[in-house]
C-alpha positions as CSV (number, residue, x, y, z in Angstrom):
1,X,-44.1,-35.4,-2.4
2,X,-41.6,-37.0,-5.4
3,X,-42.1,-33.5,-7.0
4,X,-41.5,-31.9,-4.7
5,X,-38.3,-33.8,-3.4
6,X,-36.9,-33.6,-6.9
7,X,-37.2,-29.8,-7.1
8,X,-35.9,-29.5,-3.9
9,X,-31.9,-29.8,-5.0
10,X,-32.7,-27.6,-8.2
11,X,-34.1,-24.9,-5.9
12,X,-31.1,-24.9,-3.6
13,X,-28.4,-25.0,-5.9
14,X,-30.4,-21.9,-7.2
15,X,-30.5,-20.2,-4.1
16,X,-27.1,-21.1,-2.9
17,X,-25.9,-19.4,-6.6
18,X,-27.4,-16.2,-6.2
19,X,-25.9,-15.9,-2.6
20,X,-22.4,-16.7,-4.2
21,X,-22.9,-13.7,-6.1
22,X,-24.2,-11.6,-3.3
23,X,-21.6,-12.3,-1.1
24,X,-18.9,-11.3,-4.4
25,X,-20.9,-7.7,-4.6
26,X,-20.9,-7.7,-0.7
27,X,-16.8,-8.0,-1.1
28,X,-14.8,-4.5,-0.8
29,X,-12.5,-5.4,-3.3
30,X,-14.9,-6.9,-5.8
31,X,-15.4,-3.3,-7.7
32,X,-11.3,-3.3,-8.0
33,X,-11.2,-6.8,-9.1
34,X,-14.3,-6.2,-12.2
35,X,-12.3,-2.7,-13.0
36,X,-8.8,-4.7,-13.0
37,X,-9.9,-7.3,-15.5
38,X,-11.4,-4.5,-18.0
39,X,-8.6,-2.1,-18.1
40,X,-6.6,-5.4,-18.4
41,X,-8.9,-6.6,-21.7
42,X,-8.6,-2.9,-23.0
43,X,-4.9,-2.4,-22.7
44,X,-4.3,-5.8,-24.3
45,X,-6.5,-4.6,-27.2
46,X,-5.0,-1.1,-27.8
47,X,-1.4,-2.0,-26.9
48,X,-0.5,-5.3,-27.8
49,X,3.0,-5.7,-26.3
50,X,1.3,-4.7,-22.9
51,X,1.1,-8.5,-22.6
52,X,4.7,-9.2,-23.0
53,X,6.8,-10.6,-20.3
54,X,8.7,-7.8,-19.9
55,X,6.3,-5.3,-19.3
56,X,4.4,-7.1,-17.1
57,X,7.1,-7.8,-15.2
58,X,7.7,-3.7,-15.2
59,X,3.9,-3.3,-13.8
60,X,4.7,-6.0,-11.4
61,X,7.7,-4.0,-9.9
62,X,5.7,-1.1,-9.5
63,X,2.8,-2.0,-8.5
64,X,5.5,-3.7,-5.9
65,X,6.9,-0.1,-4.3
66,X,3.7,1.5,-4.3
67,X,2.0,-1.5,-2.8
68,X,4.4,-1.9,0.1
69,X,3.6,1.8,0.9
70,X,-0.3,1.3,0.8
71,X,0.0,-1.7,3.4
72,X,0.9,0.4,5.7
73,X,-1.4,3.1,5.0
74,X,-4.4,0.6,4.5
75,X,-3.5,-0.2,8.6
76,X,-3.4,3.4,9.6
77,X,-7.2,3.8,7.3
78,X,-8.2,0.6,8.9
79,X,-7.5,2.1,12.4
80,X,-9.4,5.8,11.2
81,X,-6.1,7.5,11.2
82,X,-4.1,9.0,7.7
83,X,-0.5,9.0,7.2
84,X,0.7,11.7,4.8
85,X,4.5,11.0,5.6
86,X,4.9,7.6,4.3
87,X,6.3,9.5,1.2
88,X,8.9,11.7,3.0
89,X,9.5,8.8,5.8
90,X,10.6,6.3,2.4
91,X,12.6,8.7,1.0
92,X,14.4,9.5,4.4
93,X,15.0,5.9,4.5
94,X,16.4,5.3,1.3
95,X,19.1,8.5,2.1
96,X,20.4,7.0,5.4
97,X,20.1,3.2,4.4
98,X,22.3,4.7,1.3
99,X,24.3,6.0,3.3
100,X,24.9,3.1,6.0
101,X,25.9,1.3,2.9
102,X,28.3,3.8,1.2
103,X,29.7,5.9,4.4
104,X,29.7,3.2,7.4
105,X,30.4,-0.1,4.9
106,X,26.9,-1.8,6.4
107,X,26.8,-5.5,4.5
108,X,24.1,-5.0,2.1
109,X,21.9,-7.8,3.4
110,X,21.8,-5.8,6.9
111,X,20.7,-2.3,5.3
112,X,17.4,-2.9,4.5
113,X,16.6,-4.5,8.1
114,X,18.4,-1.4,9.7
115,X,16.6,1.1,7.1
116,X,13.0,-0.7,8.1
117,X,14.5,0.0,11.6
118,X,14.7,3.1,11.3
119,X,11.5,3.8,9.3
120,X,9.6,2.1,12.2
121,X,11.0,4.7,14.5
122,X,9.7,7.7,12.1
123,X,6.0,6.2,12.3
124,X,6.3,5.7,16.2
125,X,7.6,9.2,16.6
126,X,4.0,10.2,14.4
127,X,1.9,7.6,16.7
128,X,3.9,9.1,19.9
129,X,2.0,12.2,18.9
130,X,-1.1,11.1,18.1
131,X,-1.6,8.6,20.2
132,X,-0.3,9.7,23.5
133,X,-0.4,13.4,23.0
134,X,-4.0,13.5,20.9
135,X,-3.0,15.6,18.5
136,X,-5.0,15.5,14.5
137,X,-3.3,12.8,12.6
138,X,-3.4,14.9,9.6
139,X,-1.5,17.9,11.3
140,X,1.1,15.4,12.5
141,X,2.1,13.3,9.4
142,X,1.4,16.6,7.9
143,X,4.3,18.0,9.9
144,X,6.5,15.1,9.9
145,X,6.4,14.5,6.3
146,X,7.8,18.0,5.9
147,X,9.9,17.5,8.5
148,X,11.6,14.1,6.7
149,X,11.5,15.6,3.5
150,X,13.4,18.4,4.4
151,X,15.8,16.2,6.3
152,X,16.7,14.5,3.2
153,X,17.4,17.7,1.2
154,X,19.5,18.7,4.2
155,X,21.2,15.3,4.5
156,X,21.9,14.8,0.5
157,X,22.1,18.6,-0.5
158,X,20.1,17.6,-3.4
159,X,22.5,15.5,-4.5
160,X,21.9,11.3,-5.5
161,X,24.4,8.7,-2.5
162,X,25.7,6.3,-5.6
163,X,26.6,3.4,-6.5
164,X,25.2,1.4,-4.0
165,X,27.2,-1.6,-4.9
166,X,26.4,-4.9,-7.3
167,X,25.6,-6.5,-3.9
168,X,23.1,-4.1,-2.8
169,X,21.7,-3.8,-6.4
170,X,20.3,-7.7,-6.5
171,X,17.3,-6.9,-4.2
172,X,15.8,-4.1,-6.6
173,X,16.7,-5.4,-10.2
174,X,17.0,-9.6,-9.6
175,X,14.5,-12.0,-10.0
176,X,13.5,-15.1,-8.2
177,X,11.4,-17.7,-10.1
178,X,10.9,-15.5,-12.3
179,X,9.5,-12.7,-10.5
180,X,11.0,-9.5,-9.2
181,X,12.0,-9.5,-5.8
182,X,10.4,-6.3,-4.6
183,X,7.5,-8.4,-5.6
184,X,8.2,-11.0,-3.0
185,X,8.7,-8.7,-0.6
186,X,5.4,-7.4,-0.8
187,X,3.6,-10.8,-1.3
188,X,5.2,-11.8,1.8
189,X,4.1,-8.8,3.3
190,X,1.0,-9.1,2.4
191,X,0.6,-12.9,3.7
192,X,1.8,-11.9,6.7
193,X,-1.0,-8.7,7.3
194,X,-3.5,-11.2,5.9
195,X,-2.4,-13.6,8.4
196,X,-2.3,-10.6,11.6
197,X,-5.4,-9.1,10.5
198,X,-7.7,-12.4,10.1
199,X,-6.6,-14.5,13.3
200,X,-4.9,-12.5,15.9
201,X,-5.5,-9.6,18.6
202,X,-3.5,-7.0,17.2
203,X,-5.4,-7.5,13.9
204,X,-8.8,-7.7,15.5
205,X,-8.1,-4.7,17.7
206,X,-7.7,-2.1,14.2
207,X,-11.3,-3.1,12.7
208,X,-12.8,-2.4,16.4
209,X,-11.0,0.4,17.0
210,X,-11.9,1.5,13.5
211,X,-15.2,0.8,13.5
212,X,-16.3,2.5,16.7
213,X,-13.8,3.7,18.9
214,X,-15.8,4.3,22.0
215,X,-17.0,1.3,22.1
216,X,-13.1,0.0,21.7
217,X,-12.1,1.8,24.8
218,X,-15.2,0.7,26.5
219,X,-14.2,-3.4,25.8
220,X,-10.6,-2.5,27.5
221,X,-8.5,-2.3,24.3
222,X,-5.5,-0.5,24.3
223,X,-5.8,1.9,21.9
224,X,-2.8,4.1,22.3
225,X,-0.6,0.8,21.7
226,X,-2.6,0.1,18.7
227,X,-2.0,3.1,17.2
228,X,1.4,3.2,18.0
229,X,2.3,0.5,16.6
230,X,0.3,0.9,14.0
231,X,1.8,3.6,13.0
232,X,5.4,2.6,13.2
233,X,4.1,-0.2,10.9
234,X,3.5,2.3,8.2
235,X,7.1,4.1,8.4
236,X,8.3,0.8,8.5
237,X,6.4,-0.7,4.9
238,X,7.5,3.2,4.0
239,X,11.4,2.5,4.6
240,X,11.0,-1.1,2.8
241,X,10.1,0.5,-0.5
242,X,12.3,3.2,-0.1
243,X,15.4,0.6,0.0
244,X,14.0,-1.5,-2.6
245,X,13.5,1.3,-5.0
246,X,16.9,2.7,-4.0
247,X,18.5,-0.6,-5.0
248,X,16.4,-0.6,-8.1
249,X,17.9,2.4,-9.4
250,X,20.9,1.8,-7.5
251,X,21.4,5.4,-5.7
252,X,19.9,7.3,-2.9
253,X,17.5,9.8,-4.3
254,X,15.8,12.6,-3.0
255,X,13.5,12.5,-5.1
256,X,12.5,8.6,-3.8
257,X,9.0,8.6,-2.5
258,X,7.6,11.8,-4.2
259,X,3.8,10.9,-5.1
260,X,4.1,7.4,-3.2
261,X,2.0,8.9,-0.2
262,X,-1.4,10.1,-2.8
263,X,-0.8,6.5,-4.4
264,X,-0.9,5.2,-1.4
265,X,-4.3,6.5,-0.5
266,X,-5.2,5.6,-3.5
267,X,-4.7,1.6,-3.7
268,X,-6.0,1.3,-0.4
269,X,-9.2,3.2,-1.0
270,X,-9.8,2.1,-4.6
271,X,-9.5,-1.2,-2.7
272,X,-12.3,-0.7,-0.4
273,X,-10.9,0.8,2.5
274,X,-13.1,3.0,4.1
275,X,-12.0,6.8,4.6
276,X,-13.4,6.6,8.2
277,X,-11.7,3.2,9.4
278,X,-12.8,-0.4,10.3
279,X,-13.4,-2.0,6.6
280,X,-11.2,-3.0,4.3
281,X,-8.9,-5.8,3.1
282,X,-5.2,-6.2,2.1
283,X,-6.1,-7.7,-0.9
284,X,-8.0,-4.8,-2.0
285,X,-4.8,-2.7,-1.5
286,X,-3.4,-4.8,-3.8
287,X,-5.7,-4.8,-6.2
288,X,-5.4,-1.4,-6.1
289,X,-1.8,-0.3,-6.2
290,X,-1.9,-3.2,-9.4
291,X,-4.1,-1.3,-11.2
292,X,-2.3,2.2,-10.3
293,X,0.6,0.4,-11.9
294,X,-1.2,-0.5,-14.8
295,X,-2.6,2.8,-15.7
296,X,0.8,4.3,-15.6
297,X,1.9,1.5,-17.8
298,X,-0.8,2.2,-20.0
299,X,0.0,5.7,-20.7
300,X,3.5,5.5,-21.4
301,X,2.7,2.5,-23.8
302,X,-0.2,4.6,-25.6
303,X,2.2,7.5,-25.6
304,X,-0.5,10.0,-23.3
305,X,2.0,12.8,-22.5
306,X,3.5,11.9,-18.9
307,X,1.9,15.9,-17.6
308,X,-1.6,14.1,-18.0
309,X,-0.5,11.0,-15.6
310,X,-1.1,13.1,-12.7
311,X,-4.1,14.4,-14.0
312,X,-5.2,10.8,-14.2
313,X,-4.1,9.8,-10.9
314,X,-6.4,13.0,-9.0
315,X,-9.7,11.9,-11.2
316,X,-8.9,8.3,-10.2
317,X,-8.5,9.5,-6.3
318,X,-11.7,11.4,-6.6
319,X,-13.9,8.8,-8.0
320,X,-12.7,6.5,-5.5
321,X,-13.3,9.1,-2.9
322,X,-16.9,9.0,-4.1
323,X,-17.3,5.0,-4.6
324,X,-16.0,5.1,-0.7
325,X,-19.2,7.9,0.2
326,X,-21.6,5.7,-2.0
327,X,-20.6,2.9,-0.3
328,X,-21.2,3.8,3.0
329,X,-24.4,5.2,2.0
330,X,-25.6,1.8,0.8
331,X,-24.5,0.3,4.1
């Protein structure tokens, strides 16, 4: 009986260790997290000043934009929707906010409220269509994003809205405690979806949905809402980083947003959100649109001609297209 009540502790602080480990591997962001810390170690090692303040601070601001982008889109993944506007929707944004600030005299701390405004009313007008009128979600953010795109050409004529004004210009080049502000916005942003996702409704209602749809309708949840709002979230994050870039380089380009949408995709599912809805975390997405960052970082400091970035990028989509098939498969 002693023997066996000595052992005892041993063999349940050896169990409970093995289930701390199961439940990391059980994580969807715990593949992102392991890949994160090795390209992180290998960088370091073939670049050395990848460790500098300064650059990190550059990886931080860009993981930033495209992170603010793939919030959005890891809500419309979550929900078993795609949103292949948030590019064009950003860069639509950026040109009116640009112009509210130039044309009408808007006070820079009211543009990017009113350009997130605005963006919010590009992704209801996608959820309008998907969610009341049924139509593919793919066709219709297919659509749209043309649709936005070719608004901004339209709008600008191809040409930059600048300057944007030294008051304007503090939200995409200043720092606060030391850290970029487009940063905070997105770690705000992200609290916040934490936050919705983990403890209310709303956030309850997009993994259900997600996860089995007829059984969502079945339970009374209001799915056409969801996705409508859902989907204004997404032109809304869109809009955010569309400003914030804007401000960064302190013009309205029409080029702003051009690849964010694929990136987008790409954080999220590299996260561990699930092509097919209900699974998936926030801090995946981050995770995700970090490392994006980092491996553009990467190749400009290990001078890789920028042609092969994009070559990069599709490999990395399509391995984490097939991570996302082998996990469901295990499951």
């Amino acid at each position: 009986m002693t023997n066996t009540a000595l052992g005892s502790p041993a063999r349940a602080r050896s169990a409970a260790a093995p289930s701390l480990w199961s439940r990391f591997k059980g994580w969807e962001a715990s593949g992102i997290l392991i890949a994160l810390g090795l390209f992180a170690i290998i960088l370091s090692i073939a670049a050395p000043n990848f460790l500098s303040a300064y650059n990190l601070t550059v990886v931080a601001r860009a993981a930033a934009f495209v992170g603010l982008v793939a919030l959005g889109q890891t809500l419309v993944l979550l929900l078993g929707g795609i949103d292949l506007s948030v590019g064009a929707a950003a860069g639509l944004s950026a040109i009116v906010g640009s112009l509210m600030l130039t044309s009408l005299g808007v006070h820079p701390w009211l543009v990017i409220p009113l350009a997130c405004l605005f963006g919010l009313c590009l992704g209801l007008v996608n959820g309008f269509f998907i969610a009341y009128l049924k139509l593919n979600p793919f066709i219709v953010t297919l659509a749209s994003g043309e649709i936005f795109a070719g608004m901004t050409l339209v709008i600008t004529e191809g040409y930059p809205i600048r300057p944007l004004g030294a008051g304007f210009r503090v939200f995409g080049q200043g720092e606060l405690l030391g850290l970029p502000v487009p940063v905070w916005f997105f770690l705000v942003s992200a609290a916040i979806l934490i936050w919705v996702l983990r403890n209310t409704k709303f956030g309850r209602n997009i993994f259900a949905i997600g996860g089995n749809r007829d059984a969502a309708v079945l339970v009374g949840i209001r799915i056409r809402r969801v996705e409508l709002l859902v989907y204004g979230l997404a032109g809304m994050f869109a809009a955010m980083a569309g400003m914030l870039y804007a401000s960064r380089m302190d013009a309205g380009q029409p080029s702003v947003g051009e690849g964010w949408m694929l990136q987008a995709i790409t954080a999220a599912i590299i996260g561990g959100t699930s092509l097919r809805g209900g699974q998936g975390t926030i801090v995946g997405t981050a995770l995700g649109a970090l490392l994006l960052a980092m491996l553009a970082n990467g190749t400009v400091l290990l001078n890789v001609s920028g042609f092969w970035q994009r070559v990069i990028v599709g490999l990395v989509v399509l391995i984490a297209i097939l991570v996302d098939l082998a996990r469901r498969h295990r499951r």
